[in-house]
N, C-alpha and C positions, 0 to 999 in steps of 0.2 A: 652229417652232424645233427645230433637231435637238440634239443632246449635245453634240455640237463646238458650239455655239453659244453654249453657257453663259459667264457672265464670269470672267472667271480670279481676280477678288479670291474670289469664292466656291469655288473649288478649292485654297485655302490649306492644307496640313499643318501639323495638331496631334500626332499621335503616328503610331510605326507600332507593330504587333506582328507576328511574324513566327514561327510555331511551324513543328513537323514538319508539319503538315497544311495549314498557312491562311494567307495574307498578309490582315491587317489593316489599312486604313488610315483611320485618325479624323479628320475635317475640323476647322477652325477653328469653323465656325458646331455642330459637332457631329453630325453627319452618320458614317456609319461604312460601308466598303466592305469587303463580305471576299469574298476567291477565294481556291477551291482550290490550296494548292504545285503543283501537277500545272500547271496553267497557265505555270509561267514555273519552267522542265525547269533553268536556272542554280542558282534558288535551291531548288528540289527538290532537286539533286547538292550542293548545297554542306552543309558541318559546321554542327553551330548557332553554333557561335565564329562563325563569316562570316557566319551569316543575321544572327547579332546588330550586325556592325560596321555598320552603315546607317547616311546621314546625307543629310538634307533640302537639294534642293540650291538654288541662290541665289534660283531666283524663287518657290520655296516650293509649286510643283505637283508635284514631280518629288522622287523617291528614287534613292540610289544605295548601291551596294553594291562598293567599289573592286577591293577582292581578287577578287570574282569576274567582274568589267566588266559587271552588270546596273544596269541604269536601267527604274525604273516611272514612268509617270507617272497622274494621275489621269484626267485624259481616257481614257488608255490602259484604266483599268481600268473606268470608264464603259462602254465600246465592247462591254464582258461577252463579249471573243473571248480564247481563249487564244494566246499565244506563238506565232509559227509553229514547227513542229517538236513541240510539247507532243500527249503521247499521255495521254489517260486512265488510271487505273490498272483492272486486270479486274474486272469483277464479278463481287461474293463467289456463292457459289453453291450 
């Protein structure tokens, strides 16, 4: 069974957090995903007013973020690839 494979009642969204550093996302069964901001370069640019306006959208796998037209979904962050376009930040040195 690969990642895409999993059922989608089990990809449910409980919460998100969203800091300068991290997108958080909390599953229903309690399960917790976090990647790097650097991964998805929208919500890395965006103010934290915009990171914070997020909302869960209808089938409850999937986040959106209006103001800045980003959409996550859980599959997506499964997949553990960043954004296409997403640059790393330098190493400190």
């Amino acid at each position: 069974m690969t990642i895409l494979e999993l059922e989608d009642e089990g990809l449910q969204i409980a919460a998100v957090d969203c800091s300068d550093r991290e997108l958080t996302v909390t599953l229903n069964d309690g399960r917790r995903i976090s990647v790097p901001l650097w991964w998805l370069p929208r919500l890395l640019d965006a103010t934290p007013e915009q990171r914070a306006e997020w909302q869960i959208m209808p089938f409850g796998d999937a986040i959106e973020w209006t103001a800045i037209d980003e959409h996550v979904s859980v599959k997506g962050l499964l997949r553990g690839k960043p954004a296409p376009g997403a640059k790393p930040p330098p190493l400190d040195g």
